[in-house]
C-alpha positions in Angstrom: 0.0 0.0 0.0 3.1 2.5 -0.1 2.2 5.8 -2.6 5.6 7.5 -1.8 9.0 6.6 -0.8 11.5 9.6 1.0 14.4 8.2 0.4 17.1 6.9 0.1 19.7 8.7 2.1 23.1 7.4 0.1 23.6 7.2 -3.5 24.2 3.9 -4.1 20.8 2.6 -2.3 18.6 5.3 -4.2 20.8 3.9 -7.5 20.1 0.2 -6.4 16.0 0.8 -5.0 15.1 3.2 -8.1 14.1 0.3 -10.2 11.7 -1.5 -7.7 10.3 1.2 -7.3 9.7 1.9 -10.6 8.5 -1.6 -11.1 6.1 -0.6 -8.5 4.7 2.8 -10.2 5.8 4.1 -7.0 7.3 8.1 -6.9 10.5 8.5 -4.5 11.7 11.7 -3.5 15.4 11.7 -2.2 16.9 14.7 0.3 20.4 13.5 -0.2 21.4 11.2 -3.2 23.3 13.5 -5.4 25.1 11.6 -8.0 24.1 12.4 -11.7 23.0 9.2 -12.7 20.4 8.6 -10.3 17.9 11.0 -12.9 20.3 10.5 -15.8 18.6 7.1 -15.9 15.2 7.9 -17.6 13.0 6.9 -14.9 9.8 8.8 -14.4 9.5 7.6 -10.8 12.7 9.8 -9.7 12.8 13.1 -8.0 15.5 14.8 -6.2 15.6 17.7 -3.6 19.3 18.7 -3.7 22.3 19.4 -6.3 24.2 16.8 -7.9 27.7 15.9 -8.1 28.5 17.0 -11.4 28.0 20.5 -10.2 29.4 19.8 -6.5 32.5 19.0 -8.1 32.7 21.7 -10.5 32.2 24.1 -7.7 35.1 22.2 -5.7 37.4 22.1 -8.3 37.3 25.6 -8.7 38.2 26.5 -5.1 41.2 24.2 -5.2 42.2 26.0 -8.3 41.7 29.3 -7.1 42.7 28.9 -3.6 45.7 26.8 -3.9 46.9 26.7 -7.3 50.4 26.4 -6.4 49.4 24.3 -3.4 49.6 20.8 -2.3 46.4 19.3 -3.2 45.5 15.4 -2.4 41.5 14.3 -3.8 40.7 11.3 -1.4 37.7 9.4 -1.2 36.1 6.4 0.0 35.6 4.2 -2.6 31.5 4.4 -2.2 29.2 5.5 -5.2 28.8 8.9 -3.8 32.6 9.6 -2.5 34.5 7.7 -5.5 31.8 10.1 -8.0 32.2 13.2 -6.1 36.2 13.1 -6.0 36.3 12.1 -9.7 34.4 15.4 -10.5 36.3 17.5 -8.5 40.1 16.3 -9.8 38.2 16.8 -13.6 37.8 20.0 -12.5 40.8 20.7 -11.1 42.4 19.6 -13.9 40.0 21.9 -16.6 41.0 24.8 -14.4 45.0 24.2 -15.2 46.3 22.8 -12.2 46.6 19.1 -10.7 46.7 17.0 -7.3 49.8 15.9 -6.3 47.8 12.5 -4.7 45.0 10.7 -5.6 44.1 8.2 -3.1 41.4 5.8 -1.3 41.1 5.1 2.2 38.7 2.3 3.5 35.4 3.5 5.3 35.0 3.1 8.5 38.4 2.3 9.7 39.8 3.7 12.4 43.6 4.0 11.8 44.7 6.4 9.3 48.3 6.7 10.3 49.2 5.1 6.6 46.9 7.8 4.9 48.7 10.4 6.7 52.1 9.2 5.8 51.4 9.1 2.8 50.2 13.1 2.8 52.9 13.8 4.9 55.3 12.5 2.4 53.7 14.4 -0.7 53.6 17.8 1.2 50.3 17.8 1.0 49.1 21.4 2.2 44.6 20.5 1.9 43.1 17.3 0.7 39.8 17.3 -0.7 37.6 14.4 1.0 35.0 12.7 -1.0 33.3 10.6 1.3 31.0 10.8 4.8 31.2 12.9 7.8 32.8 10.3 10.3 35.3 9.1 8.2 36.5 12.4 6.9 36.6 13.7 11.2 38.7 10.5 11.2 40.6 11.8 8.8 41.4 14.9 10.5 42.4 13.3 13.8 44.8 11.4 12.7 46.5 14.8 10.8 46.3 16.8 13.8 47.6 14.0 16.2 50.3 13.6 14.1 50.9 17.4 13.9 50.2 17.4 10.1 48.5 20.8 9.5 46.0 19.6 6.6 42.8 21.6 5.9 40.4 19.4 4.9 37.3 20.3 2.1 34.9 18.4 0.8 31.1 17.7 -0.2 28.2 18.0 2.1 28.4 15.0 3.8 30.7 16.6 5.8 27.8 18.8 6.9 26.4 15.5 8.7 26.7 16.2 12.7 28.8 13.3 13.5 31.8 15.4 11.6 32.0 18.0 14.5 31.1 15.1 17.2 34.2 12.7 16.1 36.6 15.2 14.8 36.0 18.0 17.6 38.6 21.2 17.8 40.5 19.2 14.7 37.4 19.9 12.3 37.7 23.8 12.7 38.1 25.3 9.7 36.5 22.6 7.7 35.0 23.5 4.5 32.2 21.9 3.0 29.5 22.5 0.3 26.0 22.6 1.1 22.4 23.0 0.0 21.8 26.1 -1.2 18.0 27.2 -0.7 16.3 29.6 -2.5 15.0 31.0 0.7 13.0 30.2 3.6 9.4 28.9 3.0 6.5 29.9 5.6 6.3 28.2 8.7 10.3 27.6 8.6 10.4 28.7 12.3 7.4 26.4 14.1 8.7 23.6 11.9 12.5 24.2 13.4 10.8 24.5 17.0 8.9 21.5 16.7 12.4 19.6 15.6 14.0 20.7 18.5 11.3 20.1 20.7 11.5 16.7 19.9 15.5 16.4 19.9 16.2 16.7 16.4 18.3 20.2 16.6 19.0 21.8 13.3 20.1 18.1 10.8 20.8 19.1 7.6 18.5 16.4 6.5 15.5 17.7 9.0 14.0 20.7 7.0 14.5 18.9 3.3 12.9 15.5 4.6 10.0 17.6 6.5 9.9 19.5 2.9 9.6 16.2 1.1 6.2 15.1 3.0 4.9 18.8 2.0 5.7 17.7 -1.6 3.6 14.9 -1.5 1.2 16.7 0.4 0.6 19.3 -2.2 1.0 17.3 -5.1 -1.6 14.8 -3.8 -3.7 17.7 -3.1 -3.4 19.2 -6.5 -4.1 15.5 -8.0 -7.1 15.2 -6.1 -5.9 11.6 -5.1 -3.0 9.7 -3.3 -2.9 7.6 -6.3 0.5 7.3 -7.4 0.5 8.0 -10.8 -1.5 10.7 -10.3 1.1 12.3 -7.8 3.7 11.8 -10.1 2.4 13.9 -13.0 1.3 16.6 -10.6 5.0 16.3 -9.8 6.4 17.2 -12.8 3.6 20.2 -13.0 4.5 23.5 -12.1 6.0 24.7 -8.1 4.8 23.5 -5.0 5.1 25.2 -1.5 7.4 23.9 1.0 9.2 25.0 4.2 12.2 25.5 2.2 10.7 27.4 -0.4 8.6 26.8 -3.8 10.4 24.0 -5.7 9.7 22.5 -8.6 11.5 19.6 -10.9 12.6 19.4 -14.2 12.4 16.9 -16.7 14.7 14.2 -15.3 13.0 15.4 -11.6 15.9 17.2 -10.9 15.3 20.0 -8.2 15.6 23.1 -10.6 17.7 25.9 -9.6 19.3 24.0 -7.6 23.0 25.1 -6.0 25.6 24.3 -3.7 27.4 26.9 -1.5 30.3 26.9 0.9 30.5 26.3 4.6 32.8 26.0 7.1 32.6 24.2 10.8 33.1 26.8 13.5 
């Protein structure tokens, strides 16, 4: 009896669950999932309410070039759909924009020694490394450097916007810079929806607002449709803007989010 699927939150599941779902008729909507293919596919079913990779990298390729063009620069990533992807864009980039990493390397999630890695850094001079991978690892990542008194600024995509960065990596994480969604502007009822999260626990995720915005897409399309009916829902989907607490969206052919953009942070 499911009519909508929020989800998934990685790359590779949305990649690998896009097709039952499709066999399904069944409309998913992801928060997260940002590598191209996932609506270069052709599948009617797909939707997406962030950037994608393609333009995360470009974006991250042109800091690197800008900001350290005669640095030290080491792409690393994860091996995963979404990290392996991202980094790939990014050292394209890099490379369109004239300059080149001096290291190119994998690392294996979830590990929790990284005193080869950071030999291997050392030993390239490596001055920032760009991370292409998830939150935990990445904070990791930067333990290790500054335990080893390797002064490495790290940048990467928005998974390093995920809380458990700042938790694991603490005071070695400041400075961090990461991309992240950028929203056309707040929707109404931004505020109550950000009180109830934290009423309940949830603080400020950077999944919170989008996944709460998902439901309202539903919501309104199902509305508009006059029925939960999935098929229904999915053309009214693919008609015109809908309201949301992070603004009025709307999707494009290959239900990409349009106007969609990535800007910079950095963990204070």
């Amino acid at each position: 009896g499911v009519v909508f699927v929020v989800g998934h939150l990685c790359s590779h599941s949305s990649l690998v669950a896009a097709a039952a779902y499709e066999a399904a008729g069944v409309p998913m909507l992801t928060t997260t999932s940002s590598h191209p293919r996932l609506t270069e596919e052709g599948r009617g079913n797909v939707f997406r309410l962030i950037g994608r990779d393609d333009a995360q990298g470009r974006i991250a390729g042109d800091l690197l070039a800008e900001r350290w063009r005669r640095g030290r620069i080491a792409i690393l990533h994860d091996g995963s759909t979404y990290g392996s992807g991202l980094a790939a864009a990014s050292r394209r980039r890099l490379r369109e924009r004239g300059a080149a990493e001096v290291l190119f390397d994998a690392y294996p999630p979830g590990a929790e020694d990284h005193s080869a890695l950071i030999e291997r850094l050392r030993a390239a001079a490596v001055e920032v490394a760009y991370v292409g991978g998830y939150g935990p690892d990445a904070a990791r990542i930067a333990r290790a450097a500054r335990e080893r008194g390797h002064d490495l600024r790290l940048v990467g995509g928005h998974a390093l916007g995920m809380p458990e960065f700042w938790a694991v990596a603490g005071a070695a994480g400041e400075g961090a810079v990461f991309t992240g969604r950028r929203d056309a502007g707040a929707g109404p009822g931004e505020g109550r929806v950000l009180r109830e999260l934290r009423a309940r626990g949830l603080g400020r995720r950077p999944t919170s607002l989008a996944t709460y915005a998902a439901v309202e897409v539903w919501a309104r399309a199902a509305g508009r449709a006059g029925t939960p009916d999935p098929a229904a829902v999915t053309r009214a989907l693919r008609r015109g803007r809908l309201e949301t607490v992070l603004g009025r969206v709307g999707f494009d052919a290959k239900g990409d989010l349009e106007g969609a953009g990535w800007g910079w942070r950095v963990w204070r």
